[in-house]
C-alpha positions as CSV (number, residue, x, y, z in Angstrom):
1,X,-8.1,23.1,-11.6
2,X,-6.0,20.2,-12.5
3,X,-4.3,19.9,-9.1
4,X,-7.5,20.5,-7.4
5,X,-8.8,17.6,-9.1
6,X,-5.7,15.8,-8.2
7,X,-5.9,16.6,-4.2
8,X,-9.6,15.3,-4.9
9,X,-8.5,12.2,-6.4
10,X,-6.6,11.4,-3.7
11,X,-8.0,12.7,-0.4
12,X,-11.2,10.0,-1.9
13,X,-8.8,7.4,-2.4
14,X,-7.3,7.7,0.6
15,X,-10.2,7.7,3.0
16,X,-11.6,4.9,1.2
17,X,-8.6,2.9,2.1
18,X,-8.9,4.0,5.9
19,X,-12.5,3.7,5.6
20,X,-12.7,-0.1,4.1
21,X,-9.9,-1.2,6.3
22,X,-11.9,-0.1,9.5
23,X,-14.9,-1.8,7.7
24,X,-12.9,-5.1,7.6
25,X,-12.2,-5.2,10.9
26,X,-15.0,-4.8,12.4
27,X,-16.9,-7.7,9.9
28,X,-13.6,-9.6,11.1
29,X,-14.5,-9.3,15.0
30,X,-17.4,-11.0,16.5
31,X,-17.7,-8.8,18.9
32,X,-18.1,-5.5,15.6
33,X,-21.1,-4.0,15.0
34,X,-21.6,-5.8,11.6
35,X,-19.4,-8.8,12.8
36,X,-21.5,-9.8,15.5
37,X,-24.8,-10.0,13.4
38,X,-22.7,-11.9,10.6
39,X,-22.1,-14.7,13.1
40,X,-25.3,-14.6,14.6
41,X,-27.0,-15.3,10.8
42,X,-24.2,-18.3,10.4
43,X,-22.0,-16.3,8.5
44,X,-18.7,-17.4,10.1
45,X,-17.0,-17.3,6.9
46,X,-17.5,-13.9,6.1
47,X,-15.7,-13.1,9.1
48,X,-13.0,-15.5,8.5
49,X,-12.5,-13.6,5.0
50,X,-12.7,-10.2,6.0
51,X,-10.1,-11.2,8.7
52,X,-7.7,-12.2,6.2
53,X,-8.1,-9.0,4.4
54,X,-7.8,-7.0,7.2
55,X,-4.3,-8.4,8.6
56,X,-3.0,-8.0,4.5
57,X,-4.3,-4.2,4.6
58,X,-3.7,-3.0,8.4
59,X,0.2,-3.7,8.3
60,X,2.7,-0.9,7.3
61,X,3.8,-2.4,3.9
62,X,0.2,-2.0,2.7
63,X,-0.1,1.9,4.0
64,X,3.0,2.6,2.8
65,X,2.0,1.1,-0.3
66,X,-1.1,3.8,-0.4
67,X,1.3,6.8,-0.2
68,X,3.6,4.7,-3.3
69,X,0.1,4.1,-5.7
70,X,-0.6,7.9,-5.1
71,X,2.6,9.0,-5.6
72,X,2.9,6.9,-9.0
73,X,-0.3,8.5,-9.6
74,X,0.0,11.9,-10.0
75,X,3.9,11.8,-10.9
76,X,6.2,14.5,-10.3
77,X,8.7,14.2,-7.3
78,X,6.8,17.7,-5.7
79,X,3.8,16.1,-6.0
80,X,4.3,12.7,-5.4
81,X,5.8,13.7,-1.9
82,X,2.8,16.2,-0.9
83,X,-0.2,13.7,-2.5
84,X,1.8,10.4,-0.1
85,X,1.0,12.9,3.0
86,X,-2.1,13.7,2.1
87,X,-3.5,10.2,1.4
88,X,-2.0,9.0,4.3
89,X,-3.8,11.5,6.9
90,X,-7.3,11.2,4.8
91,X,-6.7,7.4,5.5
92,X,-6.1,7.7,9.1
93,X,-8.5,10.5,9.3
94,X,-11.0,8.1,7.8
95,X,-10.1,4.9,9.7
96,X,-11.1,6.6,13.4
97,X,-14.0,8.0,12.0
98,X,-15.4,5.0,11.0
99,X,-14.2,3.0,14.0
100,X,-15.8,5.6,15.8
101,X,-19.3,5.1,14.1
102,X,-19.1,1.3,14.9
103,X,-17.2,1.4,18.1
104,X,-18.8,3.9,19.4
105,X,-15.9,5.4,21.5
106,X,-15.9,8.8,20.5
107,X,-13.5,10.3,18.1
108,X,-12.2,13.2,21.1
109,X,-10.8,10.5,22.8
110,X,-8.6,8.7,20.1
111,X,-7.2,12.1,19.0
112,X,-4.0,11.7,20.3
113,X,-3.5,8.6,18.9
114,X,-4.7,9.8,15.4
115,X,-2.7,13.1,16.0
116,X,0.8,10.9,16.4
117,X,-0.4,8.5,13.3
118,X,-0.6,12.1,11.1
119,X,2.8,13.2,12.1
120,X,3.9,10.0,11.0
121,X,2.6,10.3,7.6
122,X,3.9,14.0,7.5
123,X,7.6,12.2,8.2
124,X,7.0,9.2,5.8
125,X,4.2,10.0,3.1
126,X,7.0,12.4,1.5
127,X,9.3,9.7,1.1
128,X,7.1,6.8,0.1
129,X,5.3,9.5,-2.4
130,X,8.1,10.6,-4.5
131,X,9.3,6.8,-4.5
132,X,5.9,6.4,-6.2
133,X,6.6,9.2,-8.6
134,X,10.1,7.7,-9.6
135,X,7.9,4.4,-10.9
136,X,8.1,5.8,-14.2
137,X,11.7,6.5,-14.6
138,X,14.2,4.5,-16.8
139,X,17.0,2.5,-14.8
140,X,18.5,1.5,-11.1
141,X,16.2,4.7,-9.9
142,X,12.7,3.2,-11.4
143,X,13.8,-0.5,-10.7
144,X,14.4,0.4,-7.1
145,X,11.2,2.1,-6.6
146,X,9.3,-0.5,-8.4
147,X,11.1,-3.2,-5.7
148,X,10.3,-0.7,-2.9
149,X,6.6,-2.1,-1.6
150,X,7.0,-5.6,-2.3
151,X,10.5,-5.9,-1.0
152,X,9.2,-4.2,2.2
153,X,6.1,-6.4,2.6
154,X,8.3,-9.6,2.9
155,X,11.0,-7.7,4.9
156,X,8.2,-6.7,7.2
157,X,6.6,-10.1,7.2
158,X,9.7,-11.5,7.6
159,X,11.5,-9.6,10.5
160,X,8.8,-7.3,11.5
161,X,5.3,-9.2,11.6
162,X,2.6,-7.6,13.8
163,X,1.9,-9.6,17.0
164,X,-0.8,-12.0,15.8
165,X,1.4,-13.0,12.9
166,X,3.1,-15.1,15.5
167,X,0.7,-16.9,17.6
168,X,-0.2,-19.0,15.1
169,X,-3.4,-18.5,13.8
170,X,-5.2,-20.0,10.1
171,X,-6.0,-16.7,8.9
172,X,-2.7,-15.5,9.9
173,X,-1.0,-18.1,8.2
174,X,-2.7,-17.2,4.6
175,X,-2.4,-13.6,4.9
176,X,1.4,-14.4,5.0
177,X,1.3,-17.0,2.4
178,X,-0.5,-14.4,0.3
179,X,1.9,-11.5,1.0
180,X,4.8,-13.8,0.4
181,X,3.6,-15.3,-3.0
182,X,2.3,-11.8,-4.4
183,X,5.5,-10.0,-3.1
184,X,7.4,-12.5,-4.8
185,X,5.8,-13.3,-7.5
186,X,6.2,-8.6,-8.1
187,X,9.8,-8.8,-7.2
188,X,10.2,-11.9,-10.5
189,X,7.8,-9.8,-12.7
190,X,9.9,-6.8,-12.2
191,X,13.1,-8.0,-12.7
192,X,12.7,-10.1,-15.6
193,X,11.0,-7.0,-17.1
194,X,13.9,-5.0,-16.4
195,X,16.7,-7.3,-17.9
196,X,14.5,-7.2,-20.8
197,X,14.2,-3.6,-21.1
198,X,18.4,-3.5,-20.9
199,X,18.7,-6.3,-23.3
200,X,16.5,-4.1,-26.0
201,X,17.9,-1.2,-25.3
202,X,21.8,-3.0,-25.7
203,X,20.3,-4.5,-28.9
204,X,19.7,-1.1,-30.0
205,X,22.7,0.1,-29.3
206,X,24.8,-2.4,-30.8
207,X,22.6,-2.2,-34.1
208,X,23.1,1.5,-34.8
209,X,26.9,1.0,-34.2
210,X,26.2,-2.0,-36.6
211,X,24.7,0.7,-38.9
212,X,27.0,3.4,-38.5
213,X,30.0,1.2,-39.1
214,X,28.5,0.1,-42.5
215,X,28.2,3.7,-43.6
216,X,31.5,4.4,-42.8
């Protein structure tokens, strides 16, 4: 039951990330469904907003980062690697769907494309989900799993953006002032936790030898 529960958990979470992101989007474009009638009422910001969220969530740092929270989630290398696969087709699964309610293209003919975007998470989700279940663990292993979605963010921001991160656009420019300052801001956080956790457990080491050379 417990892993039932578990597959539960995170088929949900996942097609509420594909789900909300595909929601996004179309409040982001004037042309959506729900964006249209947003900027018809004078909403403009509400587009402007949901634009913003949409280029921090449909980017491959922030995917990857799905199949890493689930991973961390559930713990266990085994698991971590079959829940990152799963969340990442539910997501994708969930993303057409809903871009096929508001689009109204229908879902037959964006079934290739889906098709190659599940192999992908079959190839990846393993990877990225036992990352996420090697959070937990004590040293270089845990550190470098804890470094692995915010280093990739900048990396990807950095050397990889997707197109409209380079044509220069407002809400392109904070989305990467966001994902540079909270990737950052992670990586500091991390280490400066880590070099503690060393100093502490050096401390302890040097006071039982402390200890033990009293007895003696």
């Amino acid at each position: 039951m417990k892993i039932i529960r578990s597959a539960v958990g995170v088929l949900t979470l996942g097609a509420g990330f594909g789900a909300a992101l595909s929601l996004v989007k179309d409040v982001s474009s004037p042309g959506g469904m729900i964006g249209r009638r947003s900027v018809d009422a004078g909403w403009v910001w509400v587009g402007k907003a949901a634009e913003v969220v949409s280029l921090l969530l449909d980017v491959g740092w922030a995917w990857a980062a799905l199949a890493v929270t689930v991973g961390w989630l559930v713990g266990g290398l085994i698991r971590g690697a079959s829940t990152g696969v799963l969340a990442l087709i539910a997501a994708t699964a969930a993303y057409y769907c809903v871009e096929s309610a508001f689009t109204g293209v229908p879902l037959a003919w964006q079934w290739r494309l889906m098709l190659s975007w599940w192999l992908a998470s079959m190839l990846f989700g393993p990877i990225l989900g036992a990352v996420g279940a090697s959070i937990g663990r004590p040293g270089v292993i845990g550190l470098l799993a804890r470094l692995t979605v915010p280093v990739g963010a900048i990396v990807e921001m950095t050397f990889l953006p997707p197109q409209i991160f380079l044509i220069g656009r407002p809400t392109a420019s904070w989305a990467l002032v966001i994902v540079w300052t909270a990737a950052a801001a992670s990586i500091g956080v991390i280490l400066i936790r880590f070099l503690a956790a060393v100093r502490r457990r050096d401390l302890g080491i040097n006071t039982q030898e402390s200890q033990a050379q009293r007895v003696l």
